[in-house]
Backbone bond lengths (Angstrom), bond angles and torsions (degrees), N, CA, C in turn:
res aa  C-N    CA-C-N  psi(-1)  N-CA   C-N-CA  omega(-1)  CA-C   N-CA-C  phi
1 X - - - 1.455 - - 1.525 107.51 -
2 X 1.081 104.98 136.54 1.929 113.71 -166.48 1.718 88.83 -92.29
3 X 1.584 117.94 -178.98 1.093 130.77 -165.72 1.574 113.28 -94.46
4 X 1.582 121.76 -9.32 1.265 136.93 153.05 1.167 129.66 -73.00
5 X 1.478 107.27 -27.33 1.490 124.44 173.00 1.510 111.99 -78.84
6 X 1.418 110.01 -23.08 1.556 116.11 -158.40 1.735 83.70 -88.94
7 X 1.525 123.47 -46.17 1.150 115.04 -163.60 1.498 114.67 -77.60
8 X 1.566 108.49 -35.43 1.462 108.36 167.25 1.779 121.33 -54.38
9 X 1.432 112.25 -25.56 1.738 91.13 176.32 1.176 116.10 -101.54
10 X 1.500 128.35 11.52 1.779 146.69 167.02 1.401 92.58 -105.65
11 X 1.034 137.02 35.72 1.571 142.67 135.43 1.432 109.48 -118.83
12 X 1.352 116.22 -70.94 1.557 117.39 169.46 1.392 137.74 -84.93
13 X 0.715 114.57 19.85 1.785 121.99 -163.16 1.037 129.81 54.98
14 X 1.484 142.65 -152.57 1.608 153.98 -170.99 1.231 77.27 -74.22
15 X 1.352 126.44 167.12 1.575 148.25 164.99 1.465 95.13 -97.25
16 X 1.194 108.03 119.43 1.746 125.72 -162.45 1.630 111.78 -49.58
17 X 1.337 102.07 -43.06 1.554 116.78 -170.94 1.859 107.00 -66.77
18 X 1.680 108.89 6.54 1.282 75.68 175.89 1.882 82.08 -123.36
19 X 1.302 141.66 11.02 1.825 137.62 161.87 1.116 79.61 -49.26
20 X 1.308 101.84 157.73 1.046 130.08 162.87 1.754 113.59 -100.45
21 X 1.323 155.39 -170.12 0.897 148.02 -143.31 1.494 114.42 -97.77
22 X 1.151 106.42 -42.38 1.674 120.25 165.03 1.407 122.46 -60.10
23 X 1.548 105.68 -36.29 1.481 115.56 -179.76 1.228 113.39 -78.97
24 X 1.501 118.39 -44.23 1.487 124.93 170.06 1.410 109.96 -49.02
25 X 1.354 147.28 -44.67 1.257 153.67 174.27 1.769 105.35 -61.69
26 X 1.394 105.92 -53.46 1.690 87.18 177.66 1.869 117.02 -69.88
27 X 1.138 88.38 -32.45 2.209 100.75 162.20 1.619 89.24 -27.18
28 X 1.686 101.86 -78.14 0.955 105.15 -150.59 1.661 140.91 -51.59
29 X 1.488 77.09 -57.20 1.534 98.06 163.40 1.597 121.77 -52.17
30 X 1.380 119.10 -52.87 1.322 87.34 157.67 1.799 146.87 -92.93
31 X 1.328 102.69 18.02 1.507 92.75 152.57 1.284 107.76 -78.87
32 X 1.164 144.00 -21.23 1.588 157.93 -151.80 1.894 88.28 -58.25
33 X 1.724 74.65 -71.39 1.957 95.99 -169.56 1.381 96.41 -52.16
34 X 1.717 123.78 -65.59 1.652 103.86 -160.39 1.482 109.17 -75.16
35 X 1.531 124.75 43.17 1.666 96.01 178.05 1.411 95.13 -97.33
36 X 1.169 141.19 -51.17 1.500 139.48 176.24 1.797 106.54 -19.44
37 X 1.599 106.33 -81.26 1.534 98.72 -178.17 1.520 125.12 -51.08
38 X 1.161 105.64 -42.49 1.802 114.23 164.04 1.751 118.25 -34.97
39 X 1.687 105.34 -57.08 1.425 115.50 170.50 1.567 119.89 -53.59
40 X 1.067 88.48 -48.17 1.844 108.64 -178.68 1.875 115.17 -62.27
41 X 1.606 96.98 -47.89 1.251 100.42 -160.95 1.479 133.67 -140.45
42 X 1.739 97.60 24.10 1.303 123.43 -158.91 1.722 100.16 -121.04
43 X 1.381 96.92 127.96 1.527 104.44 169.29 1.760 106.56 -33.29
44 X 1.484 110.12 172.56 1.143 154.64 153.15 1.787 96.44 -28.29
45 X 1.448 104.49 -96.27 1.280 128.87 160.72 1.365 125.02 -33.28
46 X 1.192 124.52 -30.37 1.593 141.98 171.22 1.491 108.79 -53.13
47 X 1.957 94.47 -62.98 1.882 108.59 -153.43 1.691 93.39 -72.55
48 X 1.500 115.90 -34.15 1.315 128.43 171.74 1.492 134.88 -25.48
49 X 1.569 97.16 -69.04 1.231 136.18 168.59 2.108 101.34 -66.00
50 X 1.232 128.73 -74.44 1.432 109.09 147.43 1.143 147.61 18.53
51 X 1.344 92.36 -86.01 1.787 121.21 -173.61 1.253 89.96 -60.29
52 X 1.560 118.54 -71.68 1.502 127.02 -171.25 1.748 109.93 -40.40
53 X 1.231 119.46 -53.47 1.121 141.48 -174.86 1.681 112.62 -38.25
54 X 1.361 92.03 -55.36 1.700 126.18 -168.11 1.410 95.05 -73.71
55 X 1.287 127.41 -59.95 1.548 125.21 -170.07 1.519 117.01 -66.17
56 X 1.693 111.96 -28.12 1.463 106.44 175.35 1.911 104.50 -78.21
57 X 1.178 114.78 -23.54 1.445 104.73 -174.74 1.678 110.10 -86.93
58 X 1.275 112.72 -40.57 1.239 113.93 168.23 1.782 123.30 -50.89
59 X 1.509 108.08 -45.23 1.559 117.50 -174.21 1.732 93.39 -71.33
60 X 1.007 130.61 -43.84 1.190 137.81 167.91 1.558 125.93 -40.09
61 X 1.193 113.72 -60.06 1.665 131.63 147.67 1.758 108.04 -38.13
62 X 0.898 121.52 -57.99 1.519 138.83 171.90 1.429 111.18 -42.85
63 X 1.292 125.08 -74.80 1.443 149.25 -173.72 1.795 90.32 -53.22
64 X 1.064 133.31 -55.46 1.302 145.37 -161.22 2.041 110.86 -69.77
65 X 1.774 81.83 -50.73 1.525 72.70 -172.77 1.468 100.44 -130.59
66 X 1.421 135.90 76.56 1.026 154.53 139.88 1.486 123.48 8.20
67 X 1.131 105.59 -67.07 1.910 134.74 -154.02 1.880 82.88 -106.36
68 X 1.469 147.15 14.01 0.785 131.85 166.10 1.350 125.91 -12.87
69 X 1.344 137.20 164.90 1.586 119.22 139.68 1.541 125.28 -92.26
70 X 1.563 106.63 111.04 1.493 114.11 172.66 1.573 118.13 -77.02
71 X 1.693 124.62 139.65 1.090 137.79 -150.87 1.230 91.30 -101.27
72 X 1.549 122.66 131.72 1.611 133.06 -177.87 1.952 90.71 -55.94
73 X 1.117 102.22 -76.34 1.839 104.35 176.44 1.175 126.33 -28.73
74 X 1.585 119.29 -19.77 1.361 132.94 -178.53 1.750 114.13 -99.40
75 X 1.308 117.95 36.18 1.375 93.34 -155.29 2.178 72.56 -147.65
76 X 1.204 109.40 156.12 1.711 106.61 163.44 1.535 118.49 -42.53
77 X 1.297 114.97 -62.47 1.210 121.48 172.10 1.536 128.89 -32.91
78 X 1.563 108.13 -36.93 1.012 100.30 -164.76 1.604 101.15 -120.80
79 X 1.147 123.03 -7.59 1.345 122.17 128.19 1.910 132.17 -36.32
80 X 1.252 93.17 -36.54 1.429 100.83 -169.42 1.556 111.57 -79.70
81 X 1.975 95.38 -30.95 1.501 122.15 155.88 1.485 118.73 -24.20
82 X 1.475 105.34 -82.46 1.106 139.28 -152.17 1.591 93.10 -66.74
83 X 1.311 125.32 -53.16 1.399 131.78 176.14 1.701 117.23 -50.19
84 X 1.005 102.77 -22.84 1.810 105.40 -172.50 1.679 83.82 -97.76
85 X 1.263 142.25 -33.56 1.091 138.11 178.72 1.720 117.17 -54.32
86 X 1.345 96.85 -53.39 1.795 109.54 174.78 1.501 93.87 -56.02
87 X 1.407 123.74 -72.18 1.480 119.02 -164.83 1.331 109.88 -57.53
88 X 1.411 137.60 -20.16 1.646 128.67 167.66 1.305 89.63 -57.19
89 X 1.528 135.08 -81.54 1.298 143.93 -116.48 1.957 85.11 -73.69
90 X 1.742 120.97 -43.64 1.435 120.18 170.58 1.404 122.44 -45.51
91 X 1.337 114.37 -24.23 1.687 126.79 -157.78 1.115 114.39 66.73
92 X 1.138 123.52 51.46 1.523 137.69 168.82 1.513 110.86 -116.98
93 X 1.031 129.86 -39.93 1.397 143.37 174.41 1.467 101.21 -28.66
């Protein structure tokens, strides 16, 4: 490992594609937890480094598990659901 390489993964971490599946999930989870304080209270360079951070582990998660299971509640539709639901229960529906 050259001295660009050494500094690039003490900025970004392991390069996701080589965690293994368990590890990728704890990756994940905790950028999950620190993105709030990061947003709030993290340099320029911080939310940067982050964002970047977040999108290689996330696209990574993605690439892996494809056929996921998506949540009816999670989707527009069922957002749009849930909204005509509040306005029944208002009497607006």
């Amino acid at each position: 490992m050259n001295e660009h390489e050494e500094w690039d993964t003490a900025m970004t971490g392991v390069d996701p594609s080589r965690l293994d599946d368990q590890q990728l999930m704890k990756e994940l989870e905790t950028i999950h937890r620190t993105r709030h304080d990061t947003l709030l209270y993290g340099s320029g360079d911080a939310l940067r480094a982050h964002n970047g951070r977040m999108a290689e582990l996330e696209g990574e998660y993605l690439r892996r598990n494809p056929q996921r299971l998506i949540a009816a509640g999670r989707t527009r539709a069922g957002a749009r659901e849930r909204g005509r639901g509040e306005n029944d229960q208002l009497g607006r529906g």
